[in-house]
C-alpha positions in Angstrom: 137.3 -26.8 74.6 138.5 -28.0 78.1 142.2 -27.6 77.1 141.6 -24.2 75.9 139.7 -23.3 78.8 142.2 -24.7 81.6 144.4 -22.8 79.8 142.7 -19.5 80.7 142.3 -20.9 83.8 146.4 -20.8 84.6 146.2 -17.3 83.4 143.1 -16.5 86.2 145.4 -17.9 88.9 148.3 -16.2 87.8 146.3 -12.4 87.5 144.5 -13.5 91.1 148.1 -13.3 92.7 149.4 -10.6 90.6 145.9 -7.8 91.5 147.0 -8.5 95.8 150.5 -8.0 95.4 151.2 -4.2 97.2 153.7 -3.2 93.8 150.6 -3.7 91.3 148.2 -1.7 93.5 150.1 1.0 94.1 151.1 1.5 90.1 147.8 1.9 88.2 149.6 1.6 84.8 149.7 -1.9 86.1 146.4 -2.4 88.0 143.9 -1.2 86.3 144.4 -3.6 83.1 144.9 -6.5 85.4 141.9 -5.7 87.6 139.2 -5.6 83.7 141.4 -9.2 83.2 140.8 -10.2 86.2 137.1 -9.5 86.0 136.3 -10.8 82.1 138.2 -14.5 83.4 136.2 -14.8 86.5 133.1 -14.4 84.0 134.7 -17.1 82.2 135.6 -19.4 85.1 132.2 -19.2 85.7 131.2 -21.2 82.7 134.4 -23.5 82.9 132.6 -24.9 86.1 129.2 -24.8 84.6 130.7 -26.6 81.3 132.7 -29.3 84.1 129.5 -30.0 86.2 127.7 -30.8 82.6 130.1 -32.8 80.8 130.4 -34.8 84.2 126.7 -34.9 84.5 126.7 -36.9 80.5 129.4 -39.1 81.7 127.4 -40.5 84.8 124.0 -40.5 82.9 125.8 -42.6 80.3 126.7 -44.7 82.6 123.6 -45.6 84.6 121.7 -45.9 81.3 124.3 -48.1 79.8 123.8 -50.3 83.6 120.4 -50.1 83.4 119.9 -52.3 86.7 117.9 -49.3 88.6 114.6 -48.5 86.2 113.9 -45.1 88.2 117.7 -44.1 88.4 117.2 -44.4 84.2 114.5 -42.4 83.6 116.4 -39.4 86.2 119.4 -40.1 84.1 117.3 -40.0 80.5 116.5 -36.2 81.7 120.0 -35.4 82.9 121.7 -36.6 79.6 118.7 -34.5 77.6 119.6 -31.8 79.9 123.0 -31.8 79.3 122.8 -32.8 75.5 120.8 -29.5 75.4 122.8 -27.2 77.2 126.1 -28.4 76.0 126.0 -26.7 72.4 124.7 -23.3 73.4 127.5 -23.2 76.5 130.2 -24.1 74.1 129.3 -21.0 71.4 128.8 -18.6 74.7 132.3 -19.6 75.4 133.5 -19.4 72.5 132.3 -15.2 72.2 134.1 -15.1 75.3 137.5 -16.2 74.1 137.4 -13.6 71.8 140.7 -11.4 72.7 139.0 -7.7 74.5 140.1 -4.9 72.7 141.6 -3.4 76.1 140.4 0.3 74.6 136.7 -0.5 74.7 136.3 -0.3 78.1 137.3 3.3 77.9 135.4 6.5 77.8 135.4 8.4 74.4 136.2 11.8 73.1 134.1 12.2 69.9 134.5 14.8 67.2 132.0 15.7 64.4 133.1 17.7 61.1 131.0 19.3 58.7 132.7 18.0 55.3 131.9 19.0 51.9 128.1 20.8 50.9 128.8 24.4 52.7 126.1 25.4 55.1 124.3 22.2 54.8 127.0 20.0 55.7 127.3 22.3 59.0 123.6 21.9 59.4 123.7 18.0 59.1 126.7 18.0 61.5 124.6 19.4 64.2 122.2 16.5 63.2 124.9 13.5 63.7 125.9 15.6 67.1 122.2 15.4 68.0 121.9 11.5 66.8 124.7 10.4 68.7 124.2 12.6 71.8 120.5 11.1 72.4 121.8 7.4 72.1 124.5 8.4 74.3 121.9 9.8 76.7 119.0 6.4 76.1 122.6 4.3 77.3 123.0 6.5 80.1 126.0 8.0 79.6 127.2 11.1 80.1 128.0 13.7 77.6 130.1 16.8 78.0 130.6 19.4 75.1 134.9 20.3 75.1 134.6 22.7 71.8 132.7 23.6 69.3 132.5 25.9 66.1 128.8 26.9 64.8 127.8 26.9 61.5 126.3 30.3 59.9 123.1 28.8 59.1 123.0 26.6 61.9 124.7 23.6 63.2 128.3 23.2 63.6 131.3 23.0 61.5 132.8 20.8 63.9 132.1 20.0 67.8 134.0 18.2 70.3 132.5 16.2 73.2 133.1 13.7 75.8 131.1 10.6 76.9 131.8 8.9 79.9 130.0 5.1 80.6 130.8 1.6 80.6 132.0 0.6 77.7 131.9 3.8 75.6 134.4 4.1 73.3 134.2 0.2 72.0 130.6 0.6 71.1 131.0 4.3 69.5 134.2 3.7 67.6 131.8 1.6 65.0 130.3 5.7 64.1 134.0 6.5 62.8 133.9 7.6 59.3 132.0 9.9 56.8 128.5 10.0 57.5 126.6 11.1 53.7 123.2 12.8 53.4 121.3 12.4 50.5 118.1 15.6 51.0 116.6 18.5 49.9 118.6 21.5 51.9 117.3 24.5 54.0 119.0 27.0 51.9 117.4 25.2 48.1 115.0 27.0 46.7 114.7 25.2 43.5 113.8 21.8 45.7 116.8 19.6 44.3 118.6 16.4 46.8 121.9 17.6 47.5 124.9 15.4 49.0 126.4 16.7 51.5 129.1 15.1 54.6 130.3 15.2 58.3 133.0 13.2 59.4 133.0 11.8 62.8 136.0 10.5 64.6 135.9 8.7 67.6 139.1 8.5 70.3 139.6 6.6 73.3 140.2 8.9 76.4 144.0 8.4 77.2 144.8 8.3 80.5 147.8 9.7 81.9 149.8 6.8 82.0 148.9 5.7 78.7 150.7 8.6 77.3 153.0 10.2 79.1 153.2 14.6 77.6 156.4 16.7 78.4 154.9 20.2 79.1 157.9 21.4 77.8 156.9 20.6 74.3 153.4 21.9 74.6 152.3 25.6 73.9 149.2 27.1 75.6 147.8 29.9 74.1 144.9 31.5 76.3 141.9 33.5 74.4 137.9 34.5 75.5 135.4 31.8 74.7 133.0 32.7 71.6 129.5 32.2 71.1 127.1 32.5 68.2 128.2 35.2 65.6 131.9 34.9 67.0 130.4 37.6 69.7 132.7 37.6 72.9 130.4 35.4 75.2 132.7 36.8 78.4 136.2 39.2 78.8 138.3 37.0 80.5 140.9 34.8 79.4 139.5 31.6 79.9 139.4 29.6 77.0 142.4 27.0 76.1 144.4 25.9 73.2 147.1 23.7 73.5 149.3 22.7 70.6 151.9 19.7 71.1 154.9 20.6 69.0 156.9 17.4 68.1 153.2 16.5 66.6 151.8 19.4 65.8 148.4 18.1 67.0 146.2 21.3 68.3 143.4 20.2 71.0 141.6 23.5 72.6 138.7 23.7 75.0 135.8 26.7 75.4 133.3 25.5 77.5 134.2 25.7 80.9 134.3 29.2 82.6 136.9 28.3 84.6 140.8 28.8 82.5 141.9 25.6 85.1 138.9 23.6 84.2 139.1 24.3 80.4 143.0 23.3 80.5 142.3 19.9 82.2 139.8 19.3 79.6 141.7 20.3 76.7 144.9 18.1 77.8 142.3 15.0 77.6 141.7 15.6 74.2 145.5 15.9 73.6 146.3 12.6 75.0 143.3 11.4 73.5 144.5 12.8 70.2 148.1 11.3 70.4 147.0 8.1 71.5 144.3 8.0 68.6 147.0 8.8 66.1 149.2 5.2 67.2 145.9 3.4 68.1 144.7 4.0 64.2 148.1 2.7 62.5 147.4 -0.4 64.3 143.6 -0.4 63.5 144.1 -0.1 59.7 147.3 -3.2 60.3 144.8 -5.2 62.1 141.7 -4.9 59.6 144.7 -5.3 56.4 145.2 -8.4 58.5 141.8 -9.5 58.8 140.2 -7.9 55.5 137.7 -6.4 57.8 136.5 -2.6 57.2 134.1 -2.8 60.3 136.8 -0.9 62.7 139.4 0.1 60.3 140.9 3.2 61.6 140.4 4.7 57.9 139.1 8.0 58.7 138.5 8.7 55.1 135.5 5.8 54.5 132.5 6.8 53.6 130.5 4.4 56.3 126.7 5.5 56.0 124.2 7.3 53.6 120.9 8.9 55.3 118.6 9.2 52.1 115.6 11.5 53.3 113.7 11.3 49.9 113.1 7.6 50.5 113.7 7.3 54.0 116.4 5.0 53.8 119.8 4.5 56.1 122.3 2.1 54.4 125.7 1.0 56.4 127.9 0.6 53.6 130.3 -1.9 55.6 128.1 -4.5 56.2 125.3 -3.3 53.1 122.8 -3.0 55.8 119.8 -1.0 54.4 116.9 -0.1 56.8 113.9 2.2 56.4 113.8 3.9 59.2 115.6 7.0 58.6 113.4 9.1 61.3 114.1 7.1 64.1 117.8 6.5 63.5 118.6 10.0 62.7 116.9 10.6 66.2 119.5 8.2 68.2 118.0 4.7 67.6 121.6 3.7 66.3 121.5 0.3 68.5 120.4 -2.0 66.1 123.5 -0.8 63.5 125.5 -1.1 66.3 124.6 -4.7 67.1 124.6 -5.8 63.3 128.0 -4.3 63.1 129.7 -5.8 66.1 127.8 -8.9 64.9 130.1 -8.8 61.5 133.0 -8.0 63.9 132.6 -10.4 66.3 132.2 -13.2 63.3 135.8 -12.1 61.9 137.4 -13.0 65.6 135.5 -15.7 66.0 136.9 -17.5 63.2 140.6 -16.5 64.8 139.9 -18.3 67.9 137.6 -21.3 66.6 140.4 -22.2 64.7 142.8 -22.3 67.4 140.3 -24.2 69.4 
């Protein structure tokens, strides 16, 4: 464990000089992933010196015991060995969560899209419900939540919505809601009282930031239009809403929501570089889950990850066959403990990586 750890510890030194040099602070391509290093190792440092003082602290106890000339100098030593007997263990598996490689992306805000998939206007209807699930936990973690675009259903809900949520650590906790979301219920519009299936697919991007993907206006069209509301009624008669569309991709991002054209055109070339970022970011999802045979984060935007059955009140996480009974709350944003069980499973998979290189 020490090896491993004086090992990170070259690697703290080395990032301490790199964050004061003037070239890395003036290019933030540079600076900003050094700086989160820099930050996650001093955490780290901090338990190589706790994990130092205690495996020193053994050492000497051992020794005074094994001496055993001083009765009182014994008994102090019988408590520090206990101590550090204890303590050991439980710093060693803390460490261990902590050599787990960061996923430099979760640290980054999120641009989140919701789909009404197959079962018509119900599907739209349970969109708006996944919008609403995921907005209020974004809201209990204090995030912020900003609606880009959006496209109502005709018996309520959406067909699909765009939003972004800005926090600490956003898009690695949110990315573990990426998939196809099932509902199991009676619908609205049944008169007959029959459970229909019906789908919304959420995906989940990391907010690119310029320098992570660099857009030649050239190759991007803008198209300007007025912002709709309910019914497709003209909600204003200017010219203010956005859609971009980037041609060597073809990937379309377009944003409504601002009055302002300027502010709606910042907004939507977010969710273009989010989008084109996304697109690379899952190829090497789906490689690294192949690798590890893990479907937690796959990238696979296709997998059906959870069914929401209202008859019986049930929520079941088909990655990890996680079945809880608490449909009501969860539907209403008390996601966390999903969350938690999947990063669990995820964290698990890595851990094995780096215990074994240990």
């Amino acid at each position: 464990m020490l090896d491993k750890l004086n090992i990170v510890k070259q690697r703290f030194d080395e990032v301490s000089d790199l964050i004061i040099q003037p070239d890395i602070i003036s290019d933030q391509k540079k600076y900003i992933p050094l700086s989160k290093e820099y930050k996650d190792l001093k955490d780290l440092m901090t338990k190589r010196e706790e994990y130092i003082t205690l495996t020193e602290n053994l050492e000497e106890a051992e020794e005074i015991i094994k001496d055993g000339s001083d009765t009182e100098m014994v008994e102090m030593a019988k408590m520090q060995l206990e101590e550090a007997k204890q303590r050991i263990p439980e710093l060693e598996e803390e460490i261990r969560f902590m050599l787990i490689p960061k996923d430099p992306e979760d640290a980054k805000n999120a641009v989140v899209e919701v789909r009404a998939g197959t079962g018509g206007d119900e599907a739209s209807i349970f969109a708006g419900d996944i919008f609403r699930m995921l907005t209020k936990y974004c809201e209990s973690k204090g995030w912020s939540v900003s609606t880009v675009d959006y496209s109502e259903g005709t018996n309520g809900g959406f067909k699909e919505i765009q939003f972004e949520v800005n926090g600490e650590d956003v898009y690695g906790t949110l990315k573990y809601e990426a998939g196809v979301h099932r509902v199991q219920r009676v619908p609205q519009t049944e008169t007959q009282g029959r459970v229909h299936t019906s789908a919304a697919t959420v995906m989940v991007f990391p907010e690119a930031e310029e320098f992570d993907v660099e857009i030649d206006p050239k190759e991007v069209r803008i198209d300007y239009f007025c912002s709709s509301g309910p019914g497709g009624q003209s909600v204003n008669t200017t010219y203010s809403a956005v859609r971009l569309t980037h041609e060597p991709t073809g990937i379309v991002a377009q944003c409504q929501d601002q009055k302002s054209q300027h502010k709606n055109k910042e907004k939507a070339f977010k969710v273009l570089r989010s989008r084109i970022y996304e697109m690379e970011l899952a190829k090497k999802q789906a490689e690294d889950a192949e690798k590890r045979g893990n479907m937690v984060t796959s990238g696979d935007r296709s997998a059906k990850i959870r069914t929401y059955n209202y008859p019986q009140g049930r929520v079941t996480d088909h990655r990890i066959n996680l079945t809880l009974y608490d449909l009501d709350n969860i539907i209403n944003g008390d996601i966390q403990k999903i969350i938690d069980e999947l990063k669990l499973v995820d964290n698990t998979e890595k851990l094995k990586q780096v215990s074994d290189s240990l």
